[in-house]
DOVEX-751889 format. One record per residue (C-alpha): x, y, z. Coordinates in steps of 0.5 Angstrom, whole numbers, plus 500, padded with zeros to 3 digits. Layout:
% DOVEX-751889
XYZ ...
% end
This chain:
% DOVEX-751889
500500500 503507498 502514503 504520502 510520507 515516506 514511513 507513515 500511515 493513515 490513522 485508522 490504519 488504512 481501513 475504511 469506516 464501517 459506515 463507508 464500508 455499509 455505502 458502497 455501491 460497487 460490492 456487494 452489502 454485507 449482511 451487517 448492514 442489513 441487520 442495522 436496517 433490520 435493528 433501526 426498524 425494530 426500533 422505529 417502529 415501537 417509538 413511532 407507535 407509542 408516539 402516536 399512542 401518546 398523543 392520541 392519548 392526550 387529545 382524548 384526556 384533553 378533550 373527551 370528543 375529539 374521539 367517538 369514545 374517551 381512550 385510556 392508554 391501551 384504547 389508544 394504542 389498540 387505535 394506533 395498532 390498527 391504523 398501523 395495520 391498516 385493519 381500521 375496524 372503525 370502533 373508535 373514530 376520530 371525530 374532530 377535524 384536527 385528530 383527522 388531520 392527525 391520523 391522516 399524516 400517520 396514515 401516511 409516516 405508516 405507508 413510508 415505514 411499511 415501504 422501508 419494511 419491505 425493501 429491507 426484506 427484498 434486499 435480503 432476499 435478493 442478498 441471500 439469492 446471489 450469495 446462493 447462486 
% end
């Protein structure tokens, strides 16, 4: 390996950052970085639930309508779950204007997380089939 002094070397020792080594397009990802993808989804997914649990809490704590029923904690997160899930069985239903406009833009963040989802296990897959082959 040539340095640009006679004798030294980079500090790291030559080796590139295992985020540089997670970015690379031309070989192919090592299964690290699928599992972080898989780790940092099994973490946002839980937070972002729980997030919206909370809030969909305290707007029925604070105003007792803004729902077709006051939600205790799990009400709430029974609400969020199945929004998540796209199931929407319609028992509790958001009632005031601004609680739509908030489930709508969780409607949305749960779209762009499933789609996250998904392309991590297509990525897999496809990582498992030609390392197969």
């Amino acid at each position: 390996m040539i340095y640009g002094r006679a004798g030294s070397a980079p500090a790291d020792g030559g080796r590139p950052s295992r985020s540089a080594s997670c970015a690379r397009s031309r070989p192919p990802r090592s299964w690290r970085c699928s599992i972080r993808a898989v780790q940092a989804l099994a973490t946002l997914v839980p937070f972002f639930l729980l997030l919206f649990a909370s809030a969909y809490f305290m707007l029925s704590f604070q105003a007792p309508t803004t729902f077709s029923e006051p939600l205790t904690r799990s009400d709430a997160l029974y609400f969020t779950i199945t929004t998540f899930a796209t199931v929407g069985f319609g028992d509790v239903v958001p009632r005031s204007e601004a609680v739509r406009l908030l489930v709508s833009g969780q409607i949305l963040l749960d779209l762009v997380i499933l789609g996250l989802g998904i392309r991590v296990i297509i990525g897999a897959v496809k990582k498992s089939r030609t390392s197969a082959a």
